[in-house]
C-alpha positions, 0 to 999 in steps of 0.5 A: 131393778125388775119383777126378778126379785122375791122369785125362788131362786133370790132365796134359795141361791142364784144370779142376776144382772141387768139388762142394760148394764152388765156391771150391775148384778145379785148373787145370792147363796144359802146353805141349810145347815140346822136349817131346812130347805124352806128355812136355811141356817145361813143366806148370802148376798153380793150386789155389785153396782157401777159409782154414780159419780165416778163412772171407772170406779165399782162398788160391792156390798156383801151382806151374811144372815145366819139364824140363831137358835134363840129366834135371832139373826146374826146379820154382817155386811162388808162393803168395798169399791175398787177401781176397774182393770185396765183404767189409765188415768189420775186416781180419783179421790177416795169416796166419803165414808158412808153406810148403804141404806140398809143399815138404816132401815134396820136401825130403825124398822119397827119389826127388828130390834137390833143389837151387837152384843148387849147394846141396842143400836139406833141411828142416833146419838145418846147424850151423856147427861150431867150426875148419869156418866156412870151409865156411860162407863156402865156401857163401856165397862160391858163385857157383852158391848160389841160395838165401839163407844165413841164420846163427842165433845162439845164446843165451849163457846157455844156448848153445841156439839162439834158436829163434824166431829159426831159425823166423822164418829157415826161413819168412822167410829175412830174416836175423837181426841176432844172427847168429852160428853156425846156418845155416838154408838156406831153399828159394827159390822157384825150385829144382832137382829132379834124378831120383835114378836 
């Protein structure tokens, strides 16, 4: 990246690619909506970049921020890859399940609070301790949860939880069929942020 970013036209809308690779490139659109200039309504973002291990295959992350009336934002964020026209060749393996790294910092930056629905989301499992599964069904009963509650089992054996199990549910948010006693809240892709003040 160069000194292009944090310019006028990244927030206010346009194009950029870089010098030494075409295929890499930011396009950003606003439009005002109740908003004002200085402070649109809605922001988009589209970041296209090149595979690191598969040199045919692109990859596209496209990011949405809409300012609420409550001092919120609503933030949505799609990601796709897609193998380039024109390769002839075997199909590579799909890549494994992964969030981009912003997710992260959103989860866990002390200046956000971020929500989908009435759930708080953070990057880490919440145990569902003994004598307390009513505070689990409390969540999953929630007419206002707007992100998938998914239970975890643990091993019998070694009553450590199947952590290939808690990783599949973090980036897939499909539900185990052993599950049994850790939840693992996955973030939507439509999620609250709210200004921490």
């Amino acid at each position: 990246m160069d000194d292009s970013f944090g310019k006028r036209w990244f927030f206010a809308g346009g194009d950029w690619r870089a010098r030494k690779t075409a295929r890499i490139s930011v396009k950003t659109v606003c439009a005002v909506g109740s908003g004002t200039e200085a402070a649109p309504q809605y922001w988009s973002l589209r970041y296209e970049i090149p595979d690191g291990q598969v040199s045919h295959r692109q990859w596209r992350t496209d990011i949405g921020l809409t300012s609420l009336a409550n001092q919120g934002f609503q933030f949505s964020l799609s990601t796709a890859h897609w193998i380039l026209p024109g390769y002839i060749g075997e199909e590579p393996d799909n890549p494994l399940p992964s969030a981009p790294g912003i997710i992260a910092t959103l989860l866990t930056s002390k200046l956000w609070r971020a929500c989908a629905g009435d759930q708080r989301l953070t990057p880490n499992v919440t145990l569902v301790r003994e004598g307390r599964a009513n505070e689990f069904v409390d969540r999953l009963m929630s007419l206002g949860r707007g992100c998938p509650c998914v239970l975890v089992s643990k091993e019998y054996a070694t009553n450590k939880p199947l952590q290939e199990e808690i990783r599949n549910c973090r980036v897939n948010a499909k539900p185990s069929t052993r599950a049994k006693n850790v939840i693992s809240a996955h973030m939507s892709s439509m999620a609250t942020a709210q200004e921490i003040a």
